[in-house]
C-alpha positions as CSV (number, residue, x, y, z in Angstrom):
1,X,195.0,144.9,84.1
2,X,193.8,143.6,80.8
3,X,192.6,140.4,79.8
4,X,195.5,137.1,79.4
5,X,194.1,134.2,78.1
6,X,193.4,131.4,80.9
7,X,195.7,128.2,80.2
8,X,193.9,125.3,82.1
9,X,190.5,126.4,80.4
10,X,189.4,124.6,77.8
11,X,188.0,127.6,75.4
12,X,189.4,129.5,72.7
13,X,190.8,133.3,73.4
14,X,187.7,134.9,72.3
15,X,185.1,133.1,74.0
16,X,187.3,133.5,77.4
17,X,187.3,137.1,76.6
18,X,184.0,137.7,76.1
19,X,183.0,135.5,79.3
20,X,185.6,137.4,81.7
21,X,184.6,141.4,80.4
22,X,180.9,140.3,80.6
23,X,181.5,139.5,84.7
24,X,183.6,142.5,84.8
25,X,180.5,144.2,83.5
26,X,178.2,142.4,85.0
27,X,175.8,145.5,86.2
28,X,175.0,146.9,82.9
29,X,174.1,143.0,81.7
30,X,170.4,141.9,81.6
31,X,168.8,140.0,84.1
32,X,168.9,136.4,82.3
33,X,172.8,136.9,82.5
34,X,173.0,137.7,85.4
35,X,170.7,134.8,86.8
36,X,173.6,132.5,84.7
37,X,176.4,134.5,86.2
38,X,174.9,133.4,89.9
39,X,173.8,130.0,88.8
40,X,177.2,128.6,88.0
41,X,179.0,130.6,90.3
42,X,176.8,128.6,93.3
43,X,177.3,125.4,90.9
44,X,181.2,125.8,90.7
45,X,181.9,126.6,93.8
46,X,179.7,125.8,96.1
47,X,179.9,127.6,99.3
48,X,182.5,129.8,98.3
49,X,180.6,131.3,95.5
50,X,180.9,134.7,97.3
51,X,184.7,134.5,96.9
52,X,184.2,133.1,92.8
53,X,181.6,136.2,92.4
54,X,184.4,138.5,93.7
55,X,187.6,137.0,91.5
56,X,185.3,137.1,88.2
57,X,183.4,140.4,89.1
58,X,186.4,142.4,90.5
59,X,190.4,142.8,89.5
60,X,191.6,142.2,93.2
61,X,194.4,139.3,93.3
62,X,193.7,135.8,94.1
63,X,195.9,136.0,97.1
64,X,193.8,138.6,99.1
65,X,190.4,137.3,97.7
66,X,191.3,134.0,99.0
67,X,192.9,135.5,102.6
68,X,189.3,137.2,102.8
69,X,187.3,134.4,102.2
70,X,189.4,131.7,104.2
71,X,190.3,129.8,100.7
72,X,193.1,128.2,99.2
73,X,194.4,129.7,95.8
74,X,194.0,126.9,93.9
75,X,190.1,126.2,95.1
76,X,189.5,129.3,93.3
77,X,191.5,128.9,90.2
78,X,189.8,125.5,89.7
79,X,186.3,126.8,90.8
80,X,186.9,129.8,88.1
81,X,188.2,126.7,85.3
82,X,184.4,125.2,86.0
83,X,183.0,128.6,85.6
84,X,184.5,129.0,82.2
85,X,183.7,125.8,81.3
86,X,180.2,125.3,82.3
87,X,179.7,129.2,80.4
């Protein structure tokens, strides 16, 4: 899967790009990025930051991220709109 730009965030293509291969990457990033990366996961969404971190970090589908997690769909798509956002 390759990157698509995200409709309902507010960013241009290349600044979505760069934000969604930098979480795919996130391990080889340095540690003031990845203190960010947690930082607005937590702030966008909340107590299911665990399930944000594994939709930004990973390429498994929404569906089963939010089955695992016991999430709707569209929590997720609107926590990952903040995320963007707040980048």
């Amino acid at each position: 899967m390759s990157f698509k730009k995200l409709r309902g965030v507010h960013l241009p293509e290349p600044k979505q790009g760069m934000i969604y291969y930098t979480c795919l990457n996130l391990q080889e990033q340095p540690l003031w990025v990845k203190n960010k990366f947690e930082r607005l996961c937590i702030q966008a969404a909340g107590v299911y930051h665990c399930a944000l971190r594994e939709l930004l970090t990973t390429q498994n589908s929404v569906t089963g991220i939010a089955m695992k997690y016991h999430v709707s769909e569209s929590m997720l798509y609107d926590a990952r709109t903040r995320f963007y956002e707040s980048w």
